[in-house]
N, C-alpha and C positions, 0 to 999 in steps of 0.2 A: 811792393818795393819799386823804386823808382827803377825806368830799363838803363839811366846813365849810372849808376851806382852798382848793378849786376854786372855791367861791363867793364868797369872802373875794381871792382874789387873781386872778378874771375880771375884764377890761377890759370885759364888757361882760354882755349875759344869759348863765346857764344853760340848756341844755336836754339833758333826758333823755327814757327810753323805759323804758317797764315791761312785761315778758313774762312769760309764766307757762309753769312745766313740762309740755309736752304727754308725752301719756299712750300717745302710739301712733306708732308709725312716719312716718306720713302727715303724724302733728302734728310731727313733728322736721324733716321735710324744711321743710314751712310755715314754721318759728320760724328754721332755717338759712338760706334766702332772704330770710328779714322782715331779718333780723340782718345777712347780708351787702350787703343794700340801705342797709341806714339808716348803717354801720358808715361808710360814704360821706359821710355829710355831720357826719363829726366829732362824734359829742355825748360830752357832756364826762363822762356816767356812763350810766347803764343800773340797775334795778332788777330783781329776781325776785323774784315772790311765792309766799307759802307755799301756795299751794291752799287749795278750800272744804274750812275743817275739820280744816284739818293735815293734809288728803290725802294731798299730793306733798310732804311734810316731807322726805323722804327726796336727794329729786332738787334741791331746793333750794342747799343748798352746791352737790353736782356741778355744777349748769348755769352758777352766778355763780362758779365756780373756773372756770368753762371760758371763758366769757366775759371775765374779767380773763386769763387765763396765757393762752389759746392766739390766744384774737382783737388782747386788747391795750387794751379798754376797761375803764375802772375801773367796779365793780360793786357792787352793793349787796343783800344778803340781805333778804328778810323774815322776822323769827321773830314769831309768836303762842305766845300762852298758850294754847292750843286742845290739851288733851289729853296735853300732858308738864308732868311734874313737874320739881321745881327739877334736878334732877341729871340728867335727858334733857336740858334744857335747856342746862346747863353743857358737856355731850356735843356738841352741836350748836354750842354755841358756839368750843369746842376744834378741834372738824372746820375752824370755818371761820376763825379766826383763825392755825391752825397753817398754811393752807396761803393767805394770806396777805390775806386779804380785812377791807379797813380798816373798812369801814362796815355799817350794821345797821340795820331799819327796823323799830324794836320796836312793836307791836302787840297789842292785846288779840285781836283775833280774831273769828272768828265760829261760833254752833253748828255742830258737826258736820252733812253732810247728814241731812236726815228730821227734826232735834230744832229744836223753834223759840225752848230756853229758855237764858241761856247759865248751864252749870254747869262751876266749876274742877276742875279734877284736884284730887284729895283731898290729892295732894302736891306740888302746884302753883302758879299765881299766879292773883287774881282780877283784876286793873286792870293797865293796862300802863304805869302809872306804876312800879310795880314789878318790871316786866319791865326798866324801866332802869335802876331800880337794882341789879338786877342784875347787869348788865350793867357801869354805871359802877364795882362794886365791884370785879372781877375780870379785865375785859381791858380793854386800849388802845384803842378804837375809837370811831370816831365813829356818833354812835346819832341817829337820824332820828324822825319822829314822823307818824301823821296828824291831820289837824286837818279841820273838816267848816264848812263856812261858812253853811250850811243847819241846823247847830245838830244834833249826834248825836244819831241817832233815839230814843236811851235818855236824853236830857236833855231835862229840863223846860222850858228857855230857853235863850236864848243866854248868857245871866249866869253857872249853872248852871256850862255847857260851857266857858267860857274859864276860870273858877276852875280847873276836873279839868284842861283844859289847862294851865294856868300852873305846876302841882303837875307834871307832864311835865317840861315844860323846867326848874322849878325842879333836878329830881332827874338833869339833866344831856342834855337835848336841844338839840342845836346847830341842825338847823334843821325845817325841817316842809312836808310836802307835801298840800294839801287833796283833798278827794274830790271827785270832777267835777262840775261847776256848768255850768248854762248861760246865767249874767246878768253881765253883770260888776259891777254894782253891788255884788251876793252880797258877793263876794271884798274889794271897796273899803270897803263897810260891815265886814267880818271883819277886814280887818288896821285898824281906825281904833280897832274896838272892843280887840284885842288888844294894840296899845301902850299907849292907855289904861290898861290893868292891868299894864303893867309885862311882857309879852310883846314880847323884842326881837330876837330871836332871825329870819333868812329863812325869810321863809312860799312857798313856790313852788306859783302852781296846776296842779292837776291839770284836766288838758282830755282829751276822750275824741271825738272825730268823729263827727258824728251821721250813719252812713253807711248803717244800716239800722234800720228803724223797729221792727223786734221785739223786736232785739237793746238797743235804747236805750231801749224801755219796760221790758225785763228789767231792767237795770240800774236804771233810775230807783227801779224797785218795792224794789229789792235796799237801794238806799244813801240812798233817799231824796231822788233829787235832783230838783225838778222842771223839766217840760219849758216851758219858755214858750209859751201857747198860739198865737202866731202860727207859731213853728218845727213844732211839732208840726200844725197845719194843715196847712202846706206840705209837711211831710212825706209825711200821709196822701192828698195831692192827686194827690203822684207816685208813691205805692206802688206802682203797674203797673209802672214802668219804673225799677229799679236803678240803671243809671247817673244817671238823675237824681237820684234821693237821692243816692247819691255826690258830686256833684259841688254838690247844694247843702250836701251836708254837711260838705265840703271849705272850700265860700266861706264858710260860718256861722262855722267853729272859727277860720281865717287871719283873720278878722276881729276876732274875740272874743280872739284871741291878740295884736294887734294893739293892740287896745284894751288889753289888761292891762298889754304890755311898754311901752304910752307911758304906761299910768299908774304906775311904774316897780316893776311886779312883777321880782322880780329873776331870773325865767325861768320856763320852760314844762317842764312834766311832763307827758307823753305817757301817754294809754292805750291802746297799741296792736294791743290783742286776737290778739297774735301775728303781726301782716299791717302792710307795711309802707307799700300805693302811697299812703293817705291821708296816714298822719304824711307822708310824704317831699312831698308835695306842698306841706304846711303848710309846713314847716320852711322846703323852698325858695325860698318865696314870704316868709316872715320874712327868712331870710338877706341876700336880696336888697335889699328895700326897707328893713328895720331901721328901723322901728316906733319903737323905745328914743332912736332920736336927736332930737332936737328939732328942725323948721325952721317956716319961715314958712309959713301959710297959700298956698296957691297962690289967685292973684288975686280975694285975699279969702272964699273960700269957706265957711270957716267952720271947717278943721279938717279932720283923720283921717274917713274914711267910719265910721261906727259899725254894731255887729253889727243895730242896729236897723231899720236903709234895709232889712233881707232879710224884716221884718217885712210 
């Protein structure tokens, strides 16, 4: 089922999970347990990514065919411009629409490992605005987008970025998923700015669990996102002891997910690094309390606890 049409006809939020192709035995059994854990609390799609580089371009289709036909979750591919040209492209896109897969999370990409400059295939795509149209010229599918609230590390400003974005959705993007943030103002400032230009399209944040400190400066370095220095304190305070980062890193995101879906982001995108006890603990703790519905103040307090109180 197409992901604009799940979103479009939920009673209530979205929520999905994004996994990437592991490369070694050890990593399949890991993704097979993440998978079989979370497959539990019903999410309404699932994403796969292309690999750094168009790495595991290959394993892509395979793992989101196998995740729709054999587990039964609707799935979503990533394709990048990273390294095929327009007719490998069309190739991969045949693979994946022939054996049945509705949705596509077109992408520009990122340099190949070692290279820090991005350069297209000589017979390729350079902007992944073009990747969708593509895409919209020649198959049925519903084509997805990312969008950065932190303003793409290749763009000058935020002004800049939602222009290149509006030209996306212009050329046929139904909805969009951000790169992980950890402010929620970030995301409230980014969707205020994007309808303002005529961006109308469901923007759903991307959230990543801040469950260890190496791995979340990795990332930050990667996409640009930064850490708010009260979180990243706390962090380095309990670096001795794992579980506690875990489990503050658990309270931070259900919180900050909390905050998002009551200020009525229309659901949560998971970064799940292939492991699943953090998202699951999120989710559950969403599920339950649902955030998204509206009540009264309890005996005047003032509101939802904000990801701020962890500050």
């Amino acid at each position: 089922m197409r992901i604009d049409r799940i979103i479009e006809q939920a009673d209530g939020p979205v929520f999905s999970f994004e996994f990437f192709p592991p490369k070694t035995d050890a990593g399949e059994r890991v993704l097979g347990q993440a998978l079989e854990s979370l497959r539990q609390l019903s999410p309404d799609f699932v994403s796969v990514t292309y690999g750094a580089g168009g790495a595991t371009r290959a394993r892509t289709p395979e793992l989101t065919k196998w995740i729709k036909n054999e587990l039964g979750i609707e799935a979503m591919a990533h394709l990048t411009c990273v390294g095929a040209s327009r007719e490998e492209l069309r190739e991969l896109l045949d693979e994946m629409t022939g054996a049945g897969i509705d949705n596509v999370l077109a992408l520009r990409g990122d340099p190949p490992r070692g290279q820090t400059d991005w350069t297209p295939h000589p017979e390729g795509l350079e902007y992944a605005n073009e990747l969708v149209e593509l895409i919209q010229e020649g198959y049925d599918v519903c084509v997805g987008a990312a969008c950065f609230p932190e303003v793409h590390p290749q763009a000058p400003d935020l002004a800049h970025d939602l222009r290149f974005l509006k030209q996306k959705v212009d050329r046929g993007v139904s909805f969009l998923i951000t790169q992980l943030f950890f402010d929620t103002e970030l995301y409230v400032r980014f969707v205020e700015e994007a309808r303002a230009i005529g961006i109308e399209v469901p923007i759903i944040p991307g959230i990543m669990p801040a469950t260890n400190l190496h791995q979340l400066t990795t990332m930050s370095e990667i996409t640009g996102a930064a850490i708010p220095r009260p979180l990243r304190e706390a962090l380095e305070w309990r670096s001795h002891d794992p579980e506690a980062v875990l489990q503050l890193g658990v309270s931070y995101a259900t919180l900050q997910c909390a905050e998002l879906l009551a200020a009525g982001a229309p659901g949560i995108h998971f970064y799940t690094q292939n492991r699943s006890p953090a998202t699951r603990a999120i989710l559950s703790a969403l599920q339950l309390h649902r955030p998204w519905e509206p009540r009264p103040d309890l005996h005047g307090a003032g509101g939802r606890p904000s990801v701020r109180a962890l500050a």
